[in-house]
N, C-alpha and C positions, 0 to 999 in steps of 0.2 A: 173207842168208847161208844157205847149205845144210847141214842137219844130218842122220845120220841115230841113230835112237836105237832099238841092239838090244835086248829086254827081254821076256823069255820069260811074265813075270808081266803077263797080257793087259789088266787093267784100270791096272797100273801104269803100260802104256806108255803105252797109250790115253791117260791123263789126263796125260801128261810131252809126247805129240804136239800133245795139245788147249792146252796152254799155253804150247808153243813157238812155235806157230802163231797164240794169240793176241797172241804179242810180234812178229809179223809172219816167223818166220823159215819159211821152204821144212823141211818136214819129210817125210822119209817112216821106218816101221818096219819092222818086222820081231821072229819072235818065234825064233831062230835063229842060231847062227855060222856056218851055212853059207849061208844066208839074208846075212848081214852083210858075210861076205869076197865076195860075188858084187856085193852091190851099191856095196861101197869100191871091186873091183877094176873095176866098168866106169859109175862114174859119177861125178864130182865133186864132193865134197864140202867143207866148210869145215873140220869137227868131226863126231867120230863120239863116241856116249855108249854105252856095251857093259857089260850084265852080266858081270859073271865067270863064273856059273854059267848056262851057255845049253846047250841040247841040241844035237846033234849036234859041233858045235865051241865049246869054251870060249870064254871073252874075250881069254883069255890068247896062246890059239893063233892065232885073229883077229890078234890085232896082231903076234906075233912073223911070220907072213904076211904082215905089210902090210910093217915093218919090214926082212924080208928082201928087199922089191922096191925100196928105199928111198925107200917114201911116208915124208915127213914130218909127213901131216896130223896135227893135236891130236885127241885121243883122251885122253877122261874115263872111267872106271871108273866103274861101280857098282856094290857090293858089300855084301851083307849080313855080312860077316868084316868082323871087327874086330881080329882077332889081329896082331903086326906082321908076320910071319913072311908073311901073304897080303897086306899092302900094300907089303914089299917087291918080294915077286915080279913082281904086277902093272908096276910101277915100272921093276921092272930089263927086264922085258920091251919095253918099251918105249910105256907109259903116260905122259902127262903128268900127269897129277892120277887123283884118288880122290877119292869121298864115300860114306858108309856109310850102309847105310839103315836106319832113316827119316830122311828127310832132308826141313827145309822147300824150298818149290820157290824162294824166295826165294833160299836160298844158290845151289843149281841156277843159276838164271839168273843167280847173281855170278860164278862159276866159268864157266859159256859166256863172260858178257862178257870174263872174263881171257883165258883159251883163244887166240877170237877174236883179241884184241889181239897175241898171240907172233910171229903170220906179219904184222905191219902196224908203223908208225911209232907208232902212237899208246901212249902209254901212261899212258891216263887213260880214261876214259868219255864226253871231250868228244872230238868229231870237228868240223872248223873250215875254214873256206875263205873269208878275207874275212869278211866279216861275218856270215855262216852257220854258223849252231851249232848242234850235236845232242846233247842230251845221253843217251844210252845207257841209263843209268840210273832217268831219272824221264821218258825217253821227251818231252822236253820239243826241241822244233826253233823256233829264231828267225833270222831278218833283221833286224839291225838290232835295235831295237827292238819290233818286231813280232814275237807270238808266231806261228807257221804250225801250224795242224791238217791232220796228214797221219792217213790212215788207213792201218792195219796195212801192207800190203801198198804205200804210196807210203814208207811207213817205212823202210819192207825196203830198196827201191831206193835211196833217197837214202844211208842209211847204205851199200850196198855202191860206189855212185858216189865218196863220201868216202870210203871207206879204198880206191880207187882212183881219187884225183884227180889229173888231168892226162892220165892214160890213155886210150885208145877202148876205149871197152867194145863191143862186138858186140852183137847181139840175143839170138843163141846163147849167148853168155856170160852176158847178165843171167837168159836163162831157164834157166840150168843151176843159179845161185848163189840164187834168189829165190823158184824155183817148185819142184814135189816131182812127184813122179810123176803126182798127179791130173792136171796141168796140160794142157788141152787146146784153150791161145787161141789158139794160134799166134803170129808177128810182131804181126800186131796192135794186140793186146792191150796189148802191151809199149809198140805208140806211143802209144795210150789214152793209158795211165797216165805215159806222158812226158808228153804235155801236160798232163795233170792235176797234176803237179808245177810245170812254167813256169808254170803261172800264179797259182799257190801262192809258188813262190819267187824267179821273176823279174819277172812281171807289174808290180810296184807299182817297179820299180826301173829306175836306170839301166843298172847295170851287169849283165850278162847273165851268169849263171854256167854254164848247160845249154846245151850247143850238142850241132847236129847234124853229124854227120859224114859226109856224102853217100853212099848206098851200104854201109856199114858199120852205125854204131852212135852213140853217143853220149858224150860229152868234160866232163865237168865241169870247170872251170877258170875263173880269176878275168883278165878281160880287162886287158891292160895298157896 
């Protein structure tokens, strides 16, 4: 999943990137609202995390912008105000959540995992297909009985495959939702790490979950 996290305070971003990123998710920053609305309005996003006090364009203005195109994406606040009066605003502006800072990064990433979950069926931390479990929270992925060790980035993929199960995902698509702006593998890459998954998670098994979809992209789904 693709986040981006506006935050004008440069070591705070820095270290909210470096941890988002070690949860596997596609991150990129910026330290700006106008910086922020350029890169919501021409890239795709999952969740956007926006100080309220940003130069040139507040947080505020960001989203009532986005709001006015009617993006629906999730959009978390951060704010050093604590008064109500500025977490209504933000709110009615059309924020979904707020966290005040200092904030541990542990709540941070409870708040992404909920976020996350509004635009999806799921509404729990487990993601499931057959016998394929992820659990979101303690980053824990099994078949069966079998624990599976994925790393960061096959992480990334299989949870955005599960909360898009049965669908074709494209290549374009997984690299929009997975990767950030550094990202410079091309298709590839993407097949790489597909098969570094089959053989992770269907390898040992009958039933095949990861299929290809000729020319296009990739289909998670439970064979009948």
């Amino acid at each position: 999943m693709r986040i981006l996290i506006a935050e004008d305070e440069k070591d705070l971003q820095e270290i909210i990137v470096k941890r988002l990123k070690k949860e596997g998710y596609g991150v990129d920053g910026c330290d700006n609202g106008e910086d922020a609305l350029y890169y919501l309005e021409n890239t795709t996003y999952d969740l956007a995390i926006l100080d309220i006090m940003m130069p040139k364009k507040d947080g505020i203005e960001v989203v009532k912008a986005l709001r006015a195109k009617a993006n629906a994406m999730p959009i978390l606040f951060l704010t050093a105000k604590d008064a109500v009066h500025d977490r209504v605003e933000g709110l009615d502006a059309g924020a979904d959540d707020y966290l005040t800072k200092p904030f541990s990064y542990e709540e941070l990433l409870a708040r992404v995992r909920s976020l996350l979950r509004r635009n999806t069926s799921a509404k729990t931390n487990i993601l499931s297909l057959e016998d394929l479990t992820m659990d979101l929270s303690a980053h824990v992925v099994k078949r069966g009985e079998k624990d599976i060790k994925l790393s960061a980035k096959e992480f990334a993929i299989l949870e955005y495959l599960l909360r898009n199960q049965g669908k074709t995902i494209s290549r374009a698509q997984m690299e929009t939702h997975v990767w950030d702006y550094d990202f410079e593998g091309g298709s590839n890459i993407i097949d790489v790490y597909m098969r570094y998954l089959r053989k992770k998670i269907d390898a040992d098994f009958d039933k095949k979950l990861i299929h290809t979809v000729r020319g296009v992209g990739y289909r998670l789904y439970g064979e009948e």
